[in-house]
C-alpha beads as a LAMMPS data file, in Angstrom:
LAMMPS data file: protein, C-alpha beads

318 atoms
317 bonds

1 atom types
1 bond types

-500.0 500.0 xlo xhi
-500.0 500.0 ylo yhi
-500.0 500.0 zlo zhi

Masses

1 110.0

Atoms # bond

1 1 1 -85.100 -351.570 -281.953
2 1 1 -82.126 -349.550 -283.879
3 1 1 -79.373 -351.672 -285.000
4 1 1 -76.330 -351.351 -283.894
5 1 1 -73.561 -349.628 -284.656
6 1 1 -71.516 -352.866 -285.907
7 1 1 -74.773 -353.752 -287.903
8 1 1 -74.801 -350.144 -289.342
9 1 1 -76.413 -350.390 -293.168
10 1 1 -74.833 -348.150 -295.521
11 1 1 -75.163 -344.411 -295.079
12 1 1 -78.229 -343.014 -296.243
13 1 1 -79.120 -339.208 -296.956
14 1 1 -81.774 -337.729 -295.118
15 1 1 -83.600 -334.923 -296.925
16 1 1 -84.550 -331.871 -295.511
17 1 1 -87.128 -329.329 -296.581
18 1 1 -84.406 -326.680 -297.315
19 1 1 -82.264 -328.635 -299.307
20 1 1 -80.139 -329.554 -297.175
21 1 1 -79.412 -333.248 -295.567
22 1 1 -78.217 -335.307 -292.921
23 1 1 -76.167 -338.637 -293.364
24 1 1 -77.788 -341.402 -291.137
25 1 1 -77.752 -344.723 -290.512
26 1 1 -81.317 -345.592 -290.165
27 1 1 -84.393 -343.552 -289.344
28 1 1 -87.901 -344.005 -288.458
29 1 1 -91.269 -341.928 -287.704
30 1 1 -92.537 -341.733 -284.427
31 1 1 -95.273 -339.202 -283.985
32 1 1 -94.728 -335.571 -285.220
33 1 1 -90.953 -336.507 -285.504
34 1 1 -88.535 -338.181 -287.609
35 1 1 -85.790 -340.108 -284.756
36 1 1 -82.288 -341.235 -286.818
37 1 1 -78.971 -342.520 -286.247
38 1 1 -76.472 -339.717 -287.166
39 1 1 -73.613 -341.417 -288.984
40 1 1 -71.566 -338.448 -288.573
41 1 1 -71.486 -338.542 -284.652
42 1 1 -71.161 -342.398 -284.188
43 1 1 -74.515 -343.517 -285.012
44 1 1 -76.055 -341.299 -281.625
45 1 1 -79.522 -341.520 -281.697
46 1 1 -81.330 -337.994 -282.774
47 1 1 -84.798 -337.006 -283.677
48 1 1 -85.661 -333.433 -286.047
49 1 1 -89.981 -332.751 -286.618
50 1 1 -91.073 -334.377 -289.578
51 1 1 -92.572 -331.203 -291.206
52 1 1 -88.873 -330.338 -292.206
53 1 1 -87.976 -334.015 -293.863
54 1 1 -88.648 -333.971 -297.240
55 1 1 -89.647 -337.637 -297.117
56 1 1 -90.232 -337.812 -300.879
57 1 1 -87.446 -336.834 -301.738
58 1 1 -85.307 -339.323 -299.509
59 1 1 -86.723 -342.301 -300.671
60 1 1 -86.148 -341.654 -303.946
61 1 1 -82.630 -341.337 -303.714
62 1 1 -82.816 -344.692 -301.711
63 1 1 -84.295 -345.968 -304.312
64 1 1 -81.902 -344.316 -306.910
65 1 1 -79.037 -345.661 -305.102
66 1 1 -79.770 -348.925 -303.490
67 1 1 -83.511 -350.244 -303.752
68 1 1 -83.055 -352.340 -300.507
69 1 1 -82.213 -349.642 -298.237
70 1 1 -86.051 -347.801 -299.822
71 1 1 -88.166 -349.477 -296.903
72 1 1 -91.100 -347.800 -295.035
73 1 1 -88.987 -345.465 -292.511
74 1 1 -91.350 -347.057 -289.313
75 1 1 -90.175 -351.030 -290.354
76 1 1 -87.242 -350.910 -287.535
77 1 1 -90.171 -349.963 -284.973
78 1 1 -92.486 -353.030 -286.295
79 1 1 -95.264 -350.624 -287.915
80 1 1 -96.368 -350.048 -291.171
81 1 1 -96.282 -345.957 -292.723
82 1 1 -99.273 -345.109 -294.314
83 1 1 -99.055 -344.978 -297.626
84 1 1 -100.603 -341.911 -299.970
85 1 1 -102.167 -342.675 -303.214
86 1 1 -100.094 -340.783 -306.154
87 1 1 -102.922 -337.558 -306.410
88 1 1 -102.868 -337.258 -302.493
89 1 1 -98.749 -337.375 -302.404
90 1 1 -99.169 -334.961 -305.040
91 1 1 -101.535 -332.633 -303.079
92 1 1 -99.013 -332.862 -299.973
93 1 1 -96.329 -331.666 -301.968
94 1 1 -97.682 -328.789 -303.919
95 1 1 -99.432 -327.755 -300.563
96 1 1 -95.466 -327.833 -298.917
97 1 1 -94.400 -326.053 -301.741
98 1 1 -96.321 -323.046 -300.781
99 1 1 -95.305 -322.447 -297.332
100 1 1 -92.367 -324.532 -296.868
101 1 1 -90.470 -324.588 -293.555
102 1 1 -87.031 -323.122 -293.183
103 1 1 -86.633 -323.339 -289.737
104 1 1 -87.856 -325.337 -286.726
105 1 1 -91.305 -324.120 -286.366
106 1 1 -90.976 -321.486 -289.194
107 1 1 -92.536 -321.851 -292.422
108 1 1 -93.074 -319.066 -295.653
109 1 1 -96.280 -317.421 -295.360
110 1 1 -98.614 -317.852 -298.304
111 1 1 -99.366 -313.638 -298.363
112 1 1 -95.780 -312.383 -298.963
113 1 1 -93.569 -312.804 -301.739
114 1 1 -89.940 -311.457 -300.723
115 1 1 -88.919 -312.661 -297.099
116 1 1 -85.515 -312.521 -295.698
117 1 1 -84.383 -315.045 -292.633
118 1 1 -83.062 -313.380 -289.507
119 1 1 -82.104 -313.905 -286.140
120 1 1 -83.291 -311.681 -283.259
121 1 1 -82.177 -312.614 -279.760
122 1 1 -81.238 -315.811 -280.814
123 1 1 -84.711 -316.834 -282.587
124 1 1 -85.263 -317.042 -286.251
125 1 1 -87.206 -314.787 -287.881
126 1 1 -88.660 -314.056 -291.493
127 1 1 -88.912 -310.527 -292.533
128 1 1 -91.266 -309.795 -295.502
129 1 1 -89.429 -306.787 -297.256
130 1 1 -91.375 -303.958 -299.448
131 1 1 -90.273 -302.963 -302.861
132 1 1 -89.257 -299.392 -302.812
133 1 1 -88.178 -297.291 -306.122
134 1 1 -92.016 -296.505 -307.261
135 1 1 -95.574 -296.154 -306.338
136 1 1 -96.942 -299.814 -305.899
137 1 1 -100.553 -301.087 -306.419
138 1 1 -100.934 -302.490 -302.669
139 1 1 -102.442 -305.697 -304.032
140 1 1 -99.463 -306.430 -306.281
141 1 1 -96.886 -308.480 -304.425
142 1 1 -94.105 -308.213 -306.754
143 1 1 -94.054 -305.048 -309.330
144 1 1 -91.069 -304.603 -312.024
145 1 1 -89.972 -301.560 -313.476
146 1 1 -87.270 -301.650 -316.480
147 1 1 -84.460 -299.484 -316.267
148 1 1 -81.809 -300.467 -318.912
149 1 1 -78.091 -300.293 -318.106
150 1 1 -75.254 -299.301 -320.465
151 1 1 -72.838 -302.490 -320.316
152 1 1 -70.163 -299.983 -321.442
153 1 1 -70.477 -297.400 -319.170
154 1 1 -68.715 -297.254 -315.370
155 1 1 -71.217 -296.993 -312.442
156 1 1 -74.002 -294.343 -312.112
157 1 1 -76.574 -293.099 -310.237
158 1 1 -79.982 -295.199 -311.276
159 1 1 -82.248 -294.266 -308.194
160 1 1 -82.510 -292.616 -305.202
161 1 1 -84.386 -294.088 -301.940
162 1 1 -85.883 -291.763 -299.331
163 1 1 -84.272 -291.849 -295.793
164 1 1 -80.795 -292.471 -294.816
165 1 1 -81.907 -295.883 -293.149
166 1 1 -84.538 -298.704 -294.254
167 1 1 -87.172 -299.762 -292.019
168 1 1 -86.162 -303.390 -291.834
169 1 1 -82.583 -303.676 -290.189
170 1 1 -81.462 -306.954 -289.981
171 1 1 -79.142 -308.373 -287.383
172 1 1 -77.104 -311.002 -289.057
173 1 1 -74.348 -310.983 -291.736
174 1 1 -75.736 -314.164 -293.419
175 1 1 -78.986 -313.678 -293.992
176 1 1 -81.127 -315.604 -296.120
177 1 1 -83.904 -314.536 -298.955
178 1 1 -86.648 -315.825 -300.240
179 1 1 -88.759 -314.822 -303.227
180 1 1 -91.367 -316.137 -304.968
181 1 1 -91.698 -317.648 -307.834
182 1 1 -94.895 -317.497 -310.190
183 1 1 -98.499 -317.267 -309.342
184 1 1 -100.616 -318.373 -307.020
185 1 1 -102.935 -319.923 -309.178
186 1 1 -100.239 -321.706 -311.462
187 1 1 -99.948 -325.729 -310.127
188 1 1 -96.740 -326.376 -308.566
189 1 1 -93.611 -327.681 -310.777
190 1 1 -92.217 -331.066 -309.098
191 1 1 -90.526 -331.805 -312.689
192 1 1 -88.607 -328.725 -313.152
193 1 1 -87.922 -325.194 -313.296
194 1 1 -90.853 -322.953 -314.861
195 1 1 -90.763 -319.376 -316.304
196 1 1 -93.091 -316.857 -316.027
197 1 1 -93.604 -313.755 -318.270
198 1 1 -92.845 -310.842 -315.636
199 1 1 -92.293 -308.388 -317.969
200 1 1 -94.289 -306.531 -320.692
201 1 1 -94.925 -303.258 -320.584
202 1 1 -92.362 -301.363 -318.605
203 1 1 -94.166 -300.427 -315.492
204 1 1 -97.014 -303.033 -315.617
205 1 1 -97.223 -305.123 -311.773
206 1 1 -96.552 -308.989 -311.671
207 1 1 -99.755 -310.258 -309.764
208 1 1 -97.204 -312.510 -306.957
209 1 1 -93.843 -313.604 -308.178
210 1 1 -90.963 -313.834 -310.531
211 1 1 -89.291 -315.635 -313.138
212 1 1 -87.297 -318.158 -312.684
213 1 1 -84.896 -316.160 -315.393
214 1 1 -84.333 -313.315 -313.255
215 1 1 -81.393 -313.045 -311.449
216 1 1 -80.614 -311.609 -308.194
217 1 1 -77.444 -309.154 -306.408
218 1 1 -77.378 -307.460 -303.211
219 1 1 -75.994 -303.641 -303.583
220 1 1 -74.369 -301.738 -300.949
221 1 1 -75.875 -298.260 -300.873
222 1 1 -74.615 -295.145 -300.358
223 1 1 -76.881 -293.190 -297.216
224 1 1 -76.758 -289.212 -297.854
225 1 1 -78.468 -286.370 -296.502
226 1 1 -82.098 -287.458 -296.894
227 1 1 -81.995 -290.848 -299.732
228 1 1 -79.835 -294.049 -300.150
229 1 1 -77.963 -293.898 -303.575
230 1 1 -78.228 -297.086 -305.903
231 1 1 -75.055 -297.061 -308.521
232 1 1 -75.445 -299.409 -311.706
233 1 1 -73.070 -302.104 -312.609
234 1 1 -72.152 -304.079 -314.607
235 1 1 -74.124 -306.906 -315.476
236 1 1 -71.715 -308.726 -317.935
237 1 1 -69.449 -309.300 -314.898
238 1 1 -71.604 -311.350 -312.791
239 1 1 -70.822 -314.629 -312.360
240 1 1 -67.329 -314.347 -314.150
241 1 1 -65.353 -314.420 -310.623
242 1 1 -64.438 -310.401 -311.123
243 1 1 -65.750 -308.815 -308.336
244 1 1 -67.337 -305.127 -308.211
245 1 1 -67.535 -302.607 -305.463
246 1 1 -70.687 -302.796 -303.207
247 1 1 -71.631 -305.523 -305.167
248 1 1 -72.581 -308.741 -303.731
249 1 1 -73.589 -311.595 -305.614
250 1 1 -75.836 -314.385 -304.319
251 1 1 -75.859 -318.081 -304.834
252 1 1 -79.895 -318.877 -306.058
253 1 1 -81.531 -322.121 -305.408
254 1 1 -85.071 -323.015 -306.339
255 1 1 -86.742 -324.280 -303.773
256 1 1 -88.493 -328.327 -303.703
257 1 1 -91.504 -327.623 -305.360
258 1 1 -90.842 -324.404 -307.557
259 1 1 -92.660 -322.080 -305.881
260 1 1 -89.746 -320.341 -304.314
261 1 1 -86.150 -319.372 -304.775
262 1 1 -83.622 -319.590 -302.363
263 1 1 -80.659 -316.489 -302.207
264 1 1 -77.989 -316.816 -300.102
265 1 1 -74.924 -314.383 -300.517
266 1 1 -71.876 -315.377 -301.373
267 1 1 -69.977 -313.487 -298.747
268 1 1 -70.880 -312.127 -295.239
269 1 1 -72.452 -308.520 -295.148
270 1 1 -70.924 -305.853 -293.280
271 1 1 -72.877 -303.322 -291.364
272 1 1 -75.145 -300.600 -293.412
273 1 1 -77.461 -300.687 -295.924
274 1 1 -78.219 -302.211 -298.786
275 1 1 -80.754 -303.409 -301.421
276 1 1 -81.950 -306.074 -302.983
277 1 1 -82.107 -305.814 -306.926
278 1 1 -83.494 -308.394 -309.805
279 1 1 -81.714 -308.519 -312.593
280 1 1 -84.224 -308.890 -315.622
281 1 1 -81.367 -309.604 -318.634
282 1 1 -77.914 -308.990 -319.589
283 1 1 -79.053 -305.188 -320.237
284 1 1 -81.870 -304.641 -317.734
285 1 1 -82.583 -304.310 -314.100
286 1 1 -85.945 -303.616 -312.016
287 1 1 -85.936 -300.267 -310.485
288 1 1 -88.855 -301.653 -307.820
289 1 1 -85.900 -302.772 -305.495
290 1 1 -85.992 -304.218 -301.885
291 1 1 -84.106 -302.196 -299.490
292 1 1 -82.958 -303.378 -295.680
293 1 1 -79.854 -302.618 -293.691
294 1 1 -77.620 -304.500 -291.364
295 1 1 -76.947 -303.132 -287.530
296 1 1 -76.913 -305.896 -285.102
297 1 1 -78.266 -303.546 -282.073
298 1 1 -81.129 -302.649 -284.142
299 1 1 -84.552 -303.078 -282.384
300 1 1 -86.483 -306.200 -283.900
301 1 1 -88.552 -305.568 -287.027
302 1 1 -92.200 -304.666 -286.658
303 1 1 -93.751 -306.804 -289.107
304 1 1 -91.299 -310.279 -287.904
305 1 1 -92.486 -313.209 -288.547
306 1 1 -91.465 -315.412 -285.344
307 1 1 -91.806 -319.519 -285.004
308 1 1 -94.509 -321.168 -284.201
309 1 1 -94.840 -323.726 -281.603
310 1 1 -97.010 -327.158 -282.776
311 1 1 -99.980 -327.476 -281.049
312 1 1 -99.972 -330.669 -278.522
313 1 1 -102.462 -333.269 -279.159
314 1 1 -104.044 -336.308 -277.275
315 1 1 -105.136 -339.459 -278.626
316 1 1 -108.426 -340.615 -277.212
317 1 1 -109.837 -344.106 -277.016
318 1 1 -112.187 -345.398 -279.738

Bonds

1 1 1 2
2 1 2 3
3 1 3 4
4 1 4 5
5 1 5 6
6 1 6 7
7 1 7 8
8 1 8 9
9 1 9 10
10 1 10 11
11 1 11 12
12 1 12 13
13 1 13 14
14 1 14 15
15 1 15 16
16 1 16 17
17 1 17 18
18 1 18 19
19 1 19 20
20 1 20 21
21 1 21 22
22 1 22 23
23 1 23 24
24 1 24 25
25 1 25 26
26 1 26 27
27 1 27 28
28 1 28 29
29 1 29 30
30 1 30 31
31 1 31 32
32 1 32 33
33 1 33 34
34 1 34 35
35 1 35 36
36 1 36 37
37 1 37 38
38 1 38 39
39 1 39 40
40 1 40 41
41 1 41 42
42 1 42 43
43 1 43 44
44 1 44 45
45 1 45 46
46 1 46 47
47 1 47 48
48 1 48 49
49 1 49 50
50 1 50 51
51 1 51 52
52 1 52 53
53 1 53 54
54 1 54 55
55 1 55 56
56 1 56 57
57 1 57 58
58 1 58 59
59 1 59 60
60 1 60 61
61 1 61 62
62 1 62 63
63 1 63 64
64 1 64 65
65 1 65 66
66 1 66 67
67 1 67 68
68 1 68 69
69 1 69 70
70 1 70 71
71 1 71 72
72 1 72 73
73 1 73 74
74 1 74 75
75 1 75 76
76 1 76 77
77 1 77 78
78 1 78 79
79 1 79 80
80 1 80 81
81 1 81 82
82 1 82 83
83 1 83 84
84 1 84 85
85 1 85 86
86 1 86 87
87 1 87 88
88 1 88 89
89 1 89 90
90 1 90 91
91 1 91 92
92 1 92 93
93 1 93 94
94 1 94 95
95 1 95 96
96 1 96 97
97 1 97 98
98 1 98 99
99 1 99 100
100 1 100 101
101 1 101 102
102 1 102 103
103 1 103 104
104 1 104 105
105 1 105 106
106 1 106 107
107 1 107 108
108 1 108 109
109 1 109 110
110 1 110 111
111 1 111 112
112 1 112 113
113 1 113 114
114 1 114 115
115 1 115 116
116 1 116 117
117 1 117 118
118 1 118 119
119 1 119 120
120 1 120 121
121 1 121 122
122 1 122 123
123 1 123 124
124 1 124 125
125 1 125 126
126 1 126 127
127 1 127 128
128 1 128 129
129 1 129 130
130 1 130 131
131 1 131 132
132 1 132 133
133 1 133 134
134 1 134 135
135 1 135 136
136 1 136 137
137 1 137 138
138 1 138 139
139 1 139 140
140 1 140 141
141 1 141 142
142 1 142 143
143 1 143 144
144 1 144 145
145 1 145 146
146 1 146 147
147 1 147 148
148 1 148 149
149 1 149 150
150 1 150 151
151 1 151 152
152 1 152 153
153 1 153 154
154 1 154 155
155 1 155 156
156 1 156 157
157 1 157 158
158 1 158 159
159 1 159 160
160 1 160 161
161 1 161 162
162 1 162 163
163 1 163 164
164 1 164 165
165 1 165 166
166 1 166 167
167 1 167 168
168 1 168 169
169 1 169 170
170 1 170 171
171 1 171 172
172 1 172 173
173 1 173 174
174 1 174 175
175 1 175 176
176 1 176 177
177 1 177 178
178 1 178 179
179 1 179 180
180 1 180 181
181 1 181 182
182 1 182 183
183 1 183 184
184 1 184 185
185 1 185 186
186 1 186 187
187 1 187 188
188 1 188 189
189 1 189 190
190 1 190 191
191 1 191 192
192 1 192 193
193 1 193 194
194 1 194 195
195 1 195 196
196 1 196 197
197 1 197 198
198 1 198 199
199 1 199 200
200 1 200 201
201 1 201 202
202 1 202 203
203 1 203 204
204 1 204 205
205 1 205 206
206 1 206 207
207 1 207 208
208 1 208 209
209 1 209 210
210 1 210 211
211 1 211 212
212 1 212 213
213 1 213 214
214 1 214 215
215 1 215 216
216 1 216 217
217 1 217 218
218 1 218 219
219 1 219 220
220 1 220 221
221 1 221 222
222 1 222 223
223 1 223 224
224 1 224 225
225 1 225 226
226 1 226 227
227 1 227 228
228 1 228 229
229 1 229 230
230 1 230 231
231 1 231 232
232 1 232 233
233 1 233 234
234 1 234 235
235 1 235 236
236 1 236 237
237 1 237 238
238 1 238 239
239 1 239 240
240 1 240 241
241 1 241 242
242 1 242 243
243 1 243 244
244 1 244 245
245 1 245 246
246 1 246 247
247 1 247 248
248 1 248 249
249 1 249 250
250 1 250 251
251 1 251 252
252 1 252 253
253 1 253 254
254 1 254 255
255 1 255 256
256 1 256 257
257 1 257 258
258 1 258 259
259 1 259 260
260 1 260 261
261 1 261 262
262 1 262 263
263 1 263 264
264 1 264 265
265 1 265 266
266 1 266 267
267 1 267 268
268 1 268 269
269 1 269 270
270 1 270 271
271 1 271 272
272 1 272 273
273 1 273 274
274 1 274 275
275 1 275 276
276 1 276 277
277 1 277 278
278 1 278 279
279 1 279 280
280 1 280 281
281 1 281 282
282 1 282 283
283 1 283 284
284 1 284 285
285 1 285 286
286 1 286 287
287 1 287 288
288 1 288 289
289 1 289 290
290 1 290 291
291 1 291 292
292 1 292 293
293 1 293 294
294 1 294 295
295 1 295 296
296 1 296 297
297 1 297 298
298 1 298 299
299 1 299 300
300 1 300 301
301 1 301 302
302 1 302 303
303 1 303 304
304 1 304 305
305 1 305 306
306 1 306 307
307 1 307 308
308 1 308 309
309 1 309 310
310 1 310 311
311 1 311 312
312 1 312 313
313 1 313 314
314 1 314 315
315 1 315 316
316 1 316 317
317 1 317 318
């Protein structure tokens, strides 16, 4: 039984999978799900699936902060949680890492490496987006191109993409993007950040992901007759606070794990198109960009990635 309200223990954070948390007063596992007492709506009993608690996470800052509140999360129900040796916990995480779950039902697919989060019709989506700007091996997720940029100079034409419009239109002005970091191959980071070499020879294809030293900016683009215009810009500016036009910058988080990085922009997007572009040093930029546009009556993207529901299961006597 939950205690109550008067009997509250102090608040405790409750780690998501995104990043995020919740404050709570006390929460336990039943099942598939993780039920809590929300102390920001008066301790009201409320339950999230357990595939997007980052359970590792929350008990160690229970333990960081206050190493009697770090108790099995099932002890208010009377059971005990099973407990993982150290190589299986570590399995479990590096096997979240991978395809980790950014909303209900909804988790990063191991084949892609560049997703953006959408909403069609009121259901989340991920969207995996193409590089455009070159010809691409098909096998290589993530390809970089270098095309240096005077710091000096005012903004220029650096490519052109074909069409007026991209293929993937999204239909919210706060999207969210995803990119991957690394290889495949390369054991997950739970310590720290990790760089990868994603450079070398100017046109040579990264086998899956990037560097954590890249940086990212959305670009608004200027639609012609037949191409999308990208301008340059400049790069010494980012960051400073001094904004440029059609530039939008994006806040980057890596992701629990280190297998992915987290872009959200910084302000909402207005309708029209735009593209994604990496930003390989403080005199560099990738050419392979990612383009998509904005138009909330757009028809839903082909290639959407939509939730999927759990699969119900029965215990049966034994």
């Amino acid at each position: 039984m939950l205690p109550s309200a008067q009997q509250a223990p102090a608040r405790l954070r409750l780690y998501l999978t995104n990043g995020s948390y919740q404050l709570v007063l006390s929460y336990k596992i039943t099942g598939k799900l993780v039920v809590y007492r929300s102390a920001e709506r008066n301790g009201e009993s409320e339950e999230i699936p357990l595939e997007l608690v980052d359970l590792i996470r929350t008990r160690q800052w229970q333990n960081d902060h206050d190493p009697n509140q770090a108790r099995d999360p099932a002890q208010d129900s009377g059971d005990r949680a099973p407990v993982l040796s150290p190589q299986l916990a570590r399995e479990e995480a590096a096997r979240a890492a991978r395809t980790p779950t950014v909303a209900p039902n909804l988790k990063l697919p191991a084949e892609d490496s560049v997703l953006v989060l959408d909403t069609f019709e009121g259901t989340p989506e991920l969207i995996p987006l193409a590089q455009q700007g070159s010809d691409l091996n098909k096998e290589t997720a993530h390809a970089v191109l270098k095309g240096p940029i005077n710091p000096s100079s005012g903004p220029h034409r650096i490519l052109d993409l074909k069409g007026q419009v991209a293929e993937v239109q999204l239909h919210v002005d706060d999207p969210v993007f995803f990119v991957r970091l690394g290889k495949d191959d390369e054991p997950a980071d739970t310590g720290g950040a990790f760089v990868v070499d994603t450079y070398g020879a100017a046109d040579r294809p990264v086998p899956s992901g990037s560097a954590l030293t890249s940086g990212y900016i959305l670009e608004r683009v200027e639609p012609r007759q037949d191409e999308r215009v990208v301008d340059s810009f400049r790069i010494a500016l980012l960051e400073t606070g001094r904004k440029q036009p059609d530039i939008i910058e994006l806040d980057a988080q890596p992701m629990p794990g280190g297998r992915w990085l987290r872009l959200t922009p910084k302000q909402r997007l207005e309708f029209g198109e735009y593209a994604l572009i990496e930003v390989l040093d403080d005199r560099n930029v990738n050419l392979n960009v990612w383009d998509f546009g904005v138009h909330s009556d757009a028809r839903e993207n082909l290639e959407a990635i939509r939730p999927e529901l759990p699969r119900s299961s029965t215990l049966g006597r034994h």
